[in-house]
Steps between C-alpha positions, in 0.01 A plus 500: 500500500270205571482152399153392389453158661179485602233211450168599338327206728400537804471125594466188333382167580502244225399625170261777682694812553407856607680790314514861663333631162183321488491605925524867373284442234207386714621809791397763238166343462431506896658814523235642220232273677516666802593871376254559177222484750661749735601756232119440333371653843742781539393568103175490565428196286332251629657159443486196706754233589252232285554773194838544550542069461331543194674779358856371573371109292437728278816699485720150538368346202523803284861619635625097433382504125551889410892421659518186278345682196748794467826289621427201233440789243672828561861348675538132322235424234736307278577186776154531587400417100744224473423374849103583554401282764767661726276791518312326755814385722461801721711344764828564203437788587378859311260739556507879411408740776336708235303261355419364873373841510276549203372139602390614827358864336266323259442208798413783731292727245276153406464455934372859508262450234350191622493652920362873384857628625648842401853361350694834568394516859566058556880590256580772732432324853674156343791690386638530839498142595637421154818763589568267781529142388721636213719599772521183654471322145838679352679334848374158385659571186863546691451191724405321178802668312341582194434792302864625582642831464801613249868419592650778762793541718284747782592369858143342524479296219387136493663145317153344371650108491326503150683788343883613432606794738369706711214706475217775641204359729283626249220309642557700809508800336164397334347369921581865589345717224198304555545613888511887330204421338271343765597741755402814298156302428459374843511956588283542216249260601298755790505772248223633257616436183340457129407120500782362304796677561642282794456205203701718260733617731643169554515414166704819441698482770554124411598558134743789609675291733508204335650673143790663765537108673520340142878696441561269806346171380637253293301496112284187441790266337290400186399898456772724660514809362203563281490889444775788513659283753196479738327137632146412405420524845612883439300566164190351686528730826535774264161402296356516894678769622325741220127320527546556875577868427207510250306366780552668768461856274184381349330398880637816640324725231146277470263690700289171591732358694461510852752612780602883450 
C-alpha cells in the first residue's frame, strides 16, 4: 500500500507558485500543437500549424465554459444558486469532462464553419491528441490527490491525506484507459476509414471505460449515488456510449461518406 504524500507544486517562490497540473495542462496543448498538423497530413487534410493555433483558442474557450456549464448545473446546482458568483472561481475548482467536451464540440463545429473545414475529418484527426493529454491529465489528478477512488484493502491501494482509509488509484486507472484508447486511434489513424469513426470510436471506447472505472471511483459527495446505484458520471457515459453506437452505425451505413 502507498502513502499519498505528494505536493501538487512544483516550486514556489513568494506568492507565485507552479503546480504540476497547470504544467500538464499546457503539455496537452503542445502535444496537440505539434501532432494535429502531423495527423492532418497523414489524413489527407490539409491543416497548418497557424490553423491548428486557431482551432485549439477556439477549443480552450469552449472546453473552459462547456466544463463550467454542466458541473455548476448537472453535479451541484443548489450551492451554485445560493452562492452564484462562485461560478466564476474556477480556481475552487469544478469542471465536468463531459461538459468540457460538448464545449469544445460546439467550439470546434463554429471553427469549422467559419475556416470551410469538414468537422468529421478535423474530430477524427484531433481525437488522437485529445486521447493523450487525458492520459497525462488523469496523473495530474493523483499528484493533486483529488477525484479519489472508493475505500479498498487490494495490495496497491493509496491513503489520499484528504480522505479516511485506503483506497484504488482510480485516477490511474482512468491515465491508463485513456492509454487503451489513444493507442487503438494512434493504429487507426493510417487506415481508410468512413470520416468520423476514429471521432466516435473514442467516444465509445471512452464512455465504456469510463462507466467500468466509475465502480472504482469515489461518487461526487453532494450527488453520490443518483440511479440504481450508479454515479452521474455513469448515467452520462451511458447517454454517450449509445449516441456513439448510433454514430458510428449511422456513418458506417451513409453511402456519402468517404473512406470504404
Amino acid at each position: 500500500m502507498f502513502y499519498h504524500n505528494l505536493s501538487p507544486t512544483l516550486f514556489k517562490i513568494g506568492s507565485f507558485e507552479i503546480r504540476y497540473y497547470g504544467l500538464i495542462f499546457a503539455l496537452g496543448f503542445i502535444i496537440a500543437y505539434f501532432m494535429i498538423p502531423k495527423i492532418a497530413k497523414i489524413r489527407g487534410l490539409n491543416f497548418s500549424k497557424d490553423d491548428t493555433a486557431d482551432f485549439l483558442l477556439y477549443i480552450l474557450v469552449g472546453a473552459i465554459l462547456g466544463a463550467r456549464i454542466i458541473y455548476v448545473v448537472v453535479y451541484n446546482f443548489s450551492y451554485y444558486f445560493e452562492n452564484p458568483l462562485e461560478v466564476f472561481a474556477l480556481w475552487h475548482g469544478g469542471l465536468s469532462f463531459h461538459g468540457g467536451l460538448i464545449g469544445a464540440i460546439i467550439a470546434g463545429w463554429f471553427f469549422c464553419r467559419k475556416k470551410k473545414f469538414d468537422f468529421l475529418e478535423l474530430a477524427d484527426i484531433v481525437a488522437v491528441p485529445l486521447a493523450l493529454g487525458l492520459v497525462f491529465g488523469r496523473i495530474a489528478n493523483f499528484i493533486n490527490g483529488e477525484l479519489v477512488g472508493r475505500i479498498s484493502n487490494v495490495s496497491w491501494a493509496v491513503k489520499f491525506p484528504c480522505c479516511e482509509g485506503f483506497r484504488h488509484p482510480s485516477q490511474i486507472y482512468e491515465s491508463l484507459k485513456n492509454l487503451i484508447i489513444f493507442v487503438t486511434l494512434w493504429n487507426l489513424k493510417d487506415k481508410k476509414i468512413r470520416k468520423g469513426t476514429m471521432f466516435f470510436t473514442f467516444l465509445l471506447m471512452y464512455s465504456g471505460l469510463r462507466f467500468f472505472v466509475e465502480f472504482f471511483r469515489e461518487p461526487d459527495p453532494q450527488l453520490g449515488f443518483v440511479f440504481f446505484g450508479l454515479t452521474m458520471g455513469q448515467v452520462l457515459n451511458m447517454v454517450m456510449f449509445a449516441l456513439s453506437i448510433f454514430s458510428i452505425v449511422y456513418i458506417q451505413k451513409t453511402k456519402n461518406q468517404s473512406g470504404i
